[in-house]
C-alpha positions as CSV (number, residue, x, y, z in Angstrom):
1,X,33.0,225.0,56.1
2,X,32.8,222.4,53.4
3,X,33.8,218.9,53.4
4,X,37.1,219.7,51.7
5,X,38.1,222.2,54.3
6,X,37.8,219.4,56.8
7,X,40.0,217.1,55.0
8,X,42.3,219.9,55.7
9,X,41.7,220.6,58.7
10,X,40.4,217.3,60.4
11,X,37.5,218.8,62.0
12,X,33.9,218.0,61.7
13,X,31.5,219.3,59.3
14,X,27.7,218.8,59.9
15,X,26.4,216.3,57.1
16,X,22.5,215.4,55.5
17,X,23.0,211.5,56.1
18,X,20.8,208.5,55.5
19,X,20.4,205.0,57.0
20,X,19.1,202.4,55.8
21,X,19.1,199.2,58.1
22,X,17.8,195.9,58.7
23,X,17.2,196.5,62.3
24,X,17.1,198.4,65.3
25,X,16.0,198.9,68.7
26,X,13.8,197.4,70.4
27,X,15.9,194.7,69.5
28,X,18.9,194.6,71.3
29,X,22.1,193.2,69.4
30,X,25.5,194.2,68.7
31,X,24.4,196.1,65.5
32,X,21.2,197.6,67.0
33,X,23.2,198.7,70.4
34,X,25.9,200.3,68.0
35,X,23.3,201.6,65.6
36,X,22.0,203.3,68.7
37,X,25.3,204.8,70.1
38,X,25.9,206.4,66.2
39,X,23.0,208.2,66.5
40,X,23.4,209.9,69.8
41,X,26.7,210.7,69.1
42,X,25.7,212.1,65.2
43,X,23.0,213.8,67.2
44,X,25.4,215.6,69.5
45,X,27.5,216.3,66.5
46,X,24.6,218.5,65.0
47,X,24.5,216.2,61.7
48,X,20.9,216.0,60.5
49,X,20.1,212.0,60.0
50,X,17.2,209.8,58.8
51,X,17.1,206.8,60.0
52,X,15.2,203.6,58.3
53,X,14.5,200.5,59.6
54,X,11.8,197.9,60.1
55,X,8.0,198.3,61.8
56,X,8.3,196.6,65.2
57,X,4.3,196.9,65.7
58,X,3.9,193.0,65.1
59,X,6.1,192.6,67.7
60,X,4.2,194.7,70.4
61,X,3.3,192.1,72.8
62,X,7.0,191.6,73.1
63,X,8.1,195.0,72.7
64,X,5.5,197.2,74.0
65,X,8.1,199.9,74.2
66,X,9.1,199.8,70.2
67,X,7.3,203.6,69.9
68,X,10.1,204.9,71.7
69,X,12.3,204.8,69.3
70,X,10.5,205.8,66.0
71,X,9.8,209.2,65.1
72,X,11.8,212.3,66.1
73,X,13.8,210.7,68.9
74,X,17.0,212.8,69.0
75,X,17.3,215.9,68.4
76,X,18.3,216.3,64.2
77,X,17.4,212.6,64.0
78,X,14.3,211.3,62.5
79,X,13.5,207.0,62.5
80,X,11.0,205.9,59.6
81,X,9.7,202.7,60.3
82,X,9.2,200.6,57.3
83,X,6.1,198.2,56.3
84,X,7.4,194.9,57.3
85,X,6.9,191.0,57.3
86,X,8.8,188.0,58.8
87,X,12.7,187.9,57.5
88,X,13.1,184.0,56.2
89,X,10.0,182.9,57.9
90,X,11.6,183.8,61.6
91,X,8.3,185.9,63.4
92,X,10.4,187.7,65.5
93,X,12.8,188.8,62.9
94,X,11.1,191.5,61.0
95,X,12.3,192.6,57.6
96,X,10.9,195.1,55.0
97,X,8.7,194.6,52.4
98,X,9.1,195.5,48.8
99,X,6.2,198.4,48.9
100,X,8.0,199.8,51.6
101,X,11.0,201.2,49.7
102,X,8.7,203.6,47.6
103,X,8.3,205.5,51.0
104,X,12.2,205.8,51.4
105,X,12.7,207.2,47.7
106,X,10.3,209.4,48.8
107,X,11.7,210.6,52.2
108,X,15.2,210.5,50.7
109,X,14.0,212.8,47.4
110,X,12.5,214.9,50.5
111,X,15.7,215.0,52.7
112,X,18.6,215.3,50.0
113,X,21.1,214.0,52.1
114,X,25.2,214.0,51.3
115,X,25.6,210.6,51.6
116,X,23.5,207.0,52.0
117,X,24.9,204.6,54.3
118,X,23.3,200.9,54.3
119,X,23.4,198.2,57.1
120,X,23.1,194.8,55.9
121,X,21.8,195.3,52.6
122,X,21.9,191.8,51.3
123,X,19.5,191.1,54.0
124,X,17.8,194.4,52.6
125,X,17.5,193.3,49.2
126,X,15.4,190.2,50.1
127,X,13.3,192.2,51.4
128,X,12.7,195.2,48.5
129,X,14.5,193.2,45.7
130,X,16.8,196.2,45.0
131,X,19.9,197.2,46.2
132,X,18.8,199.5,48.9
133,X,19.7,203.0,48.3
134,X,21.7,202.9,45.2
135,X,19.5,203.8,42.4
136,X,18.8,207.2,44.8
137,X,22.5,208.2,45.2
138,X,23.1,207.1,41.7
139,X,20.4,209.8,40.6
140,X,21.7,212.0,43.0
141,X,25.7,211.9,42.4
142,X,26.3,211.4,46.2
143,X,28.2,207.9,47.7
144,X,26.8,205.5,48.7
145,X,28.2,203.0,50.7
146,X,27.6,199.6,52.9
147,X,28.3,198.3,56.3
148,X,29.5,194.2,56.3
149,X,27.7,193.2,59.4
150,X,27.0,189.6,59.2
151,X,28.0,186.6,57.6
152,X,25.0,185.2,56.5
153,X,26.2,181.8,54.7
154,X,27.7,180.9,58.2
155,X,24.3,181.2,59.3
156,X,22.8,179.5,56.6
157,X,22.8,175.7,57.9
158,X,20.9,177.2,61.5
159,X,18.1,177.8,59.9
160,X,17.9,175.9,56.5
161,X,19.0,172.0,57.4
162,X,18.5,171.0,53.4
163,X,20.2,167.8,51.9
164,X,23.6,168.4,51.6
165,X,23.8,168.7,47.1
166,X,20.8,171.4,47.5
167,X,22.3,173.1,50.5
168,X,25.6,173.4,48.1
169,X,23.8,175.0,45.2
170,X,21.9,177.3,47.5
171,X,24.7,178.5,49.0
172,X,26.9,179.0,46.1
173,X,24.2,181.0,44.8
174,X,23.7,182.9,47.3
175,X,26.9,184.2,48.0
176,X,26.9,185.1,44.4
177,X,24.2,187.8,45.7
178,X,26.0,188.5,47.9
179,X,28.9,189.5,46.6
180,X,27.5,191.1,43.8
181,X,25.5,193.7,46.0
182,X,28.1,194.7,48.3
183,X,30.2,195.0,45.2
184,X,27.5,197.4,43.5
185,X,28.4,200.1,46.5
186,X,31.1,202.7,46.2
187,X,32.7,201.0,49.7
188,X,32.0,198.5,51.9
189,X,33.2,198.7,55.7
190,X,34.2,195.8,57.7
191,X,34.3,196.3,61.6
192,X,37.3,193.7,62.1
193,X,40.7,193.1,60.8
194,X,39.9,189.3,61.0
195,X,36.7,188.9,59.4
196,X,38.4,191.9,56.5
197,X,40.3,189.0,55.0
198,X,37.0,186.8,54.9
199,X,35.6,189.1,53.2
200,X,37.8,189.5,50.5
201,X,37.7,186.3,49.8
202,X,34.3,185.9,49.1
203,X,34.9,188.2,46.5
204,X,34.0,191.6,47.8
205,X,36.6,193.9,46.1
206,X,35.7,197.3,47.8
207,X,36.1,196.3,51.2
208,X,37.8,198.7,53.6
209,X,38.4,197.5,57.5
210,X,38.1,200.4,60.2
211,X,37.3,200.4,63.7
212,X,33.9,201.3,63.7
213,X,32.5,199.8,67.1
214,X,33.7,200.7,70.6
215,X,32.2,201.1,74.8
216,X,30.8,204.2,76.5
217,X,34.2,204.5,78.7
218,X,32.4,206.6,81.2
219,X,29.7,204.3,82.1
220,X,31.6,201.3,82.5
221,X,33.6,202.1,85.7
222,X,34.7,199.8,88.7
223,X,32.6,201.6,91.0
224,X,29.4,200.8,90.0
225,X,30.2,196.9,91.8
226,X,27.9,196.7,94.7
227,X,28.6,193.9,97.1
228,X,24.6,193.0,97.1
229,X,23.4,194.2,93.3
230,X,22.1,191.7,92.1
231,X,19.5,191.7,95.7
232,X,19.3,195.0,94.6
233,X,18.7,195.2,91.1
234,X,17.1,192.3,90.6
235,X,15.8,190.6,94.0
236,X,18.3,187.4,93.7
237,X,20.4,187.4,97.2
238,X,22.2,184.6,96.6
239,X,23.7,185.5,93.2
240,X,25.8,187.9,95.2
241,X,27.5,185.4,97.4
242,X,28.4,182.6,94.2
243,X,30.8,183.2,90.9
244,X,28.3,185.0,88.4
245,X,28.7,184.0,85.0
246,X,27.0,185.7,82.6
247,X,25.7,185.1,79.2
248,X,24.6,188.3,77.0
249,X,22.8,187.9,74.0
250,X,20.0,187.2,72.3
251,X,18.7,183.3,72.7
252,X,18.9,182.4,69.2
253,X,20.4,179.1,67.9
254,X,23.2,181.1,66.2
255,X,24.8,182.4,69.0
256,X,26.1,178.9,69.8
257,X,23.3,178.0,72.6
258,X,23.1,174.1,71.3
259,X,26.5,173.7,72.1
260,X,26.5,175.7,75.5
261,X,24.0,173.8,76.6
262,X,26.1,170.4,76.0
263,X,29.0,171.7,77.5
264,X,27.9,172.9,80.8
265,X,26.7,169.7,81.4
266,X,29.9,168.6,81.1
267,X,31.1,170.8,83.3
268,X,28.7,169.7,85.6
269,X,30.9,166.5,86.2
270,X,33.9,168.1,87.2
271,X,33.0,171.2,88.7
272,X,30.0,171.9,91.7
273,X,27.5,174.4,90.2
274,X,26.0,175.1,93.6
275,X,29.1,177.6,93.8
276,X,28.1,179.1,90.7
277,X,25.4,181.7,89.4
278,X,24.5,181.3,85.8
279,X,23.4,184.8,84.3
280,X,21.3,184.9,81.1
281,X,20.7,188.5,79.9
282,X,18.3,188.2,76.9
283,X,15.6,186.8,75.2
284,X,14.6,184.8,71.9
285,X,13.0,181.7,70.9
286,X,15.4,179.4,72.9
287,X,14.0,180.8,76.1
288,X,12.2,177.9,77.5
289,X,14.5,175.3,76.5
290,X,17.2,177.1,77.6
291,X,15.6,177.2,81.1
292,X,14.6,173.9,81.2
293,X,17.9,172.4,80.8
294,X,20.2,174.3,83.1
295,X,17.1,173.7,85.5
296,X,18.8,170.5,86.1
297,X,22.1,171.4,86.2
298,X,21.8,174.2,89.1
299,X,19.3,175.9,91.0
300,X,21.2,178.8,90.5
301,X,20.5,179.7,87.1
302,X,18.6,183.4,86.7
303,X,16.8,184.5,83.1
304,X,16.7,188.4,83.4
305,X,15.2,188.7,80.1
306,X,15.8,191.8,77.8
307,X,18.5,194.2,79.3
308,X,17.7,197.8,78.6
309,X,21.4,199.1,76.9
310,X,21.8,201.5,80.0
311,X,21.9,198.6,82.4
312,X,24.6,196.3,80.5
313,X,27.9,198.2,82.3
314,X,26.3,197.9,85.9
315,X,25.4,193.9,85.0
316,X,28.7,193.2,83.7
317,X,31.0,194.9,85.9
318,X,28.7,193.0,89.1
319,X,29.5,189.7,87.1
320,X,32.8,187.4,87.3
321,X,33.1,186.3,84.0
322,X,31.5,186.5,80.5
323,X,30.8,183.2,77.9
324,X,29.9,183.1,74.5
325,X,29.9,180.3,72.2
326,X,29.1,182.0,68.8
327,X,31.3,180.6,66.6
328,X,30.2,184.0,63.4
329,X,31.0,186.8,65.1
330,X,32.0,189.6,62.7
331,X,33.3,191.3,65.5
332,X,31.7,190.9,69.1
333,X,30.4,194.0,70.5
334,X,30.1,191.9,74.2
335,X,33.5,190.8,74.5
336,X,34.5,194.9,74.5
337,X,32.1,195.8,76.8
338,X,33.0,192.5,79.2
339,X,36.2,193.3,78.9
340,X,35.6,197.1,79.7
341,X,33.7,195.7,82.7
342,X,36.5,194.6,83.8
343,X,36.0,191.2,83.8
344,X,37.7,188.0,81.7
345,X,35.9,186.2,78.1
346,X,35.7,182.7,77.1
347,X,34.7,182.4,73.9
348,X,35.4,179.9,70.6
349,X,38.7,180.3,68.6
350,X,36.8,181.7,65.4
351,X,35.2,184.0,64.0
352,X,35.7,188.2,64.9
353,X,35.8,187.6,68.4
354,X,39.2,186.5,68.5
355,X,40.2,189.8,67.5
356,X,40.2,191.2,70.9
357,X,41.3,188.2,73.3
358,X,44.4,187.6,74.2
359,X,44.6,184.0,75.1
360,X,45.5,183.3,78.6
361,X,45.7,187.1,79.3
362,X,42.5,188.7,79.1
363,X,40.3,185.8,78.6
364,X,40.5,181.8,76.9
365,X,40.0,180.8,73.3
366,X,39.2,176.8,73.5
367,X,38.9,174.9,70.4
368,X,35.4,175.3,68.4
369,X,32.7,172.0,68.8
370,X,35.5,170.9,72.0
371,X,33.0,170.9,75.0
372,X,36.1,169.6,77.1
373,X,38.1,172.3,76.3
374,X,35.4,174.5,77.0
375,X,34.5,173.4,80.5
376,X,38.5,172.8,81.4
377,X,39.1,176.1,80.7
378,X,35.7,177.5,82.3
379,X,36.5,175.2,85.5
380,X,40.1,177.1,85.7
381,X,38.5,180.4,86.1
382,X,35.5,179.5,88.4
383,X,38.3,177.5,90.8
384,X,40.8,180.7,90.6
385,X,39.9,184.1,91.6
386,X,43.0,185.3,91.2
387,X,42.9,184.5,87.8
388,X,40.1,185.9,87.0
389,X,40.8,189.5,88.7
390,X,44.5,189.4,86.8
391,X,42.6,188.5,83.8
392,X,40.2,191.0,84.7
393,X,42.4,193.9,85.2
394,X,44.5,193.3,82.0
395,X,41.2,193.0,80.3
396,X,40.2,196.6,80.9
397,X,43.7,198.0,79.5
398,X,43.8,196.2,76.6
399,X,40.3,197.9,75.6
400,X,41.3,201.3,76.2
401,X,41.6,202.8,73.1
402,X,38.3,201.5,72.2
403,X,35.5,204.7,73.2
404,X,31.6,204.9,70.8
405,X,33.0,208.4,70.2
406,X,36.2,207.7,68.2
407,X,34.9,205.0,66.5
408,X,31.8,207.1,65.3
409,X,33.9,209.6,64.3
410,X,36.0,207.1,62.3
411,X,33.0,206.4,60.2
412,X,32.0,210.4,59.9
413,X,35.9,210.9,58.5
414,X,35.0,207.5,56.2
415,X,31.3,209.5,54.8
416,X,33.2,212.6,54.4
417,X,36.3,211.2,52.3
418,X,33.4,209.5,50.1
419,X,31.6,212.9,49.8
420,X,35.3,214.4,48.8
421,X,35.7,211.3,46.2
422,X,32.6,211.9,44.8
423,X,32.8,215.4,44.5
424,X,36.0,215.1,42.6
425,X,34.7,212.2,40.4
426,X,32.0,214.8,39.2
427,X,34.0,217.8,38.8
428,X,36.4,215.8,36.8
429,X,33.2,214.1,34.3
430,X,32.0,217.3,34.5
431,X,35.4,219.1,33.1
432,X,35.8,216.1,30.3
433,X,32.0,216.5,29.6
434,X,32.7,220.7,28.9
435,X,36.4,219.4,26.8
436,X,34.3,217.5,24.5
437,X,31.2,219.7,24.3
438,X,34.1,222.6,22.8
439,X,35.9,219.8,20.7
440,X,32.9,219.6,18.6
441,X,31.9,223.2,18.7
442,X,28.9,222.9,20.8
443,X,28.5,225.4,23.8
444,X,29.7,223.8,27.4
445,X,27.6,223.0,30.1
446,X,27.2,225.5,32.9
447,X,25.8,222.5,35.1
């Protein structure tokens, strides 16, 4: 069956498809946990896939178990690890290297796939200096499209604190890369209808908004809460007799940790913290200082470091209630899964995450930068269990429709309609190429 029969018929044909991305496990994110989910599920769908990202041997000491997930590691999948260096500076974010892309023209001239897909590939292109992929598919006459994953210029100021007339210029210029790469691709797909609009405005004028990121339904069931799991799982007996609130993510200073730090200490004044277990699920460079200072806040404050992706449904669903203060979300791949959990979000009015909260019905938006906001509405749900379980409950419906299969097939229907596209862009150059050949009495092309 070719792709044209299933745009007929809606069902799906097995595709030659290559990925280029700026990350992957064992890094756990949003876009490495859904990076992760495509793949099994493309695996199970029989397409044949390579997969490249960056080499994660630097990062051994922290990762000892990067191997796992490089080489053959599903069946019709295939991860190529790139030569890589430091992204920006940052030693434990690794991004390719320039050299490295002569090995993906190479694997990609081996493979011949239907279509290239491209995570991040502004973040990409600082790394090879070329628009990943495109000169390939360009050669080749497939698509070749790109994934929005991240704002960067929100990120910018993190990790770049320059005078305020150079920061300007550097960031005007740089979302004048921006744009221009995303713009260079045949499509560019945005994850959520509130960060779609963002993106047009910057100036991205092939963007297309889908939903592209979902929960394993089947794993995140009510049964899995234990009345002493975390004694279990983890060997902390008390955390099952307090209000657990848990905090998944990596500890960067982009996901908000500066000001979650400020405004649990304001919390501290109004609410009593002995009642409360403080979750962290994750690792990063704010580690120790995130430890240090709700140290003095509670002595009920637990650092489970890195969270293999099969354990997040049995954490969540043992937990009360989930916070995060990351104010550049695109989307928020841990408000679905807390909310599939079962269990109620606080989390800043901006950004993607808003997409899926319902204020005062699922979860609480308080006002960005407003740490008494913040702690009056995190005090509300630590005092009221009922609100947290109605919360809860409504949290787990409103999700529903949400599964990593539909939205993975979502994308496949997105590849193949390129494929069709393409195919009918070429047919059509080809037909005017053959009209014009004739008009000037030459003999017409039988390619």
């Amino acid at each position: 069956m070719s792709v044209e029969d299933n745009c007929e018929t809606g069902e799906t044909v097995e595709m030659k498809i290559a990925i280029i991305a700026s990350g992957f496990l064992p890094i756990i994110d949003g876009v490495t946990i859904s990076g992760w989910q495509r793949l099994q599920i493309l695996s199970q769908q029989g397409h044949q896939v390579r997969f490249f990202c960056p080499d994660y041997s630097s990062l051994s000491k922290t990762y000892p178990d990067w191997q796992d997930y490089t080489g053959n590691i599903l069946p019709g999948v295939r991860v190529i690890n790139l030569t890589s260096n430091s992204f920006v500076g940052l030693d434990y974010e690794p991004n390719v290297t320039r050299s490295s892309y002569q090995l993906v023209l190479a694997e990609l001239k081996r493979f011949q796939p239907d279509i290239v897909h491209v995570d991040e590939p502004e973040r990409l292109y600082v790394g090879f200096w070329r628009i990943a992929g495109l000169d390939y598919a360009r050669q080749a006459g497939i698509p070749c499209i790109s994934f929005f994953r991240t704002n960067f210029l929100d990120y910018l100021a993190d990790y770049f604190p320059l005078p305020k007339p150079i920061f300007t210029a550097v960031k005007f210029l740089l979302q004048k890369l921006i744009v221009w790469v995303y713009n260079s691709y045949d499509l560019t797909l945005v994850t959520s209808k509130v960060t779609y609009p963002q993106v047009v405005d910057l100036g991205i004028n092939n963007a297309r908004s889908a939903n592209l990121v979902g929960f394993d339904s089947d794993r995140f069931t009510p049964n899995l809460r234990q009345p002493d799991f975390f004694a279990a799982q983890y060997g902390l007996s008390s955390a099952d007799r307090l209000i657990k609130i848990v905090f998944l993510g990596r500890l960067y200073p982009d996901k908000g940790w500066d000001f979650t730090l400020k405004a649990l200490k304001s919390l501290s004044s109004e609410v009593n913290l002995n009642q409360v277990a403080i979750i962290v699920a994750g690792d990063g460079p704010m580690r120790e200082e995130i430890e240090a200072e709700l140290s003095n806040l509670t002595p009920n404050l637990h650092l489970l470091g890195r969270v293999a992706p099969e354990n997040v449904p049995a954490l969540l669903v043992n937990c009360d209630l989930h916070v995060t203060t990351s104010e550049k979300e695109t989307r928020g791949l841990t408000i679905l899964e807390a909310f599939a959990a079962g269990i109620p979000v606080i989390a800043p009015n901006s950004g993607g995450v808003i997409e899926n909260i319902q204020h005062g019905k699922n979860g609480f938006l308080y006002t960005p930068g407003d740490r008494l906001d913040f702690a009056r509405k995190l005090k509300l749900l630590i005092e009221n269990n009922r609100l947290r379980q109605e919360m809860g409950d409504r949290a787990r419906l409103s999700v529903q429709e949400y599964s990593w299969s539909q939205a993975v097939q979502n994308l496949v229907d997105l590849w193949q309609e390129a494929i069709q596209k393409s195919k009918v862009k070429s047919q059509k150059l080809k037909t005017l190429y053959q009209q014009l050949a004739i008009s000037k009495g030459l003999p017409p092309s039988s390619s």
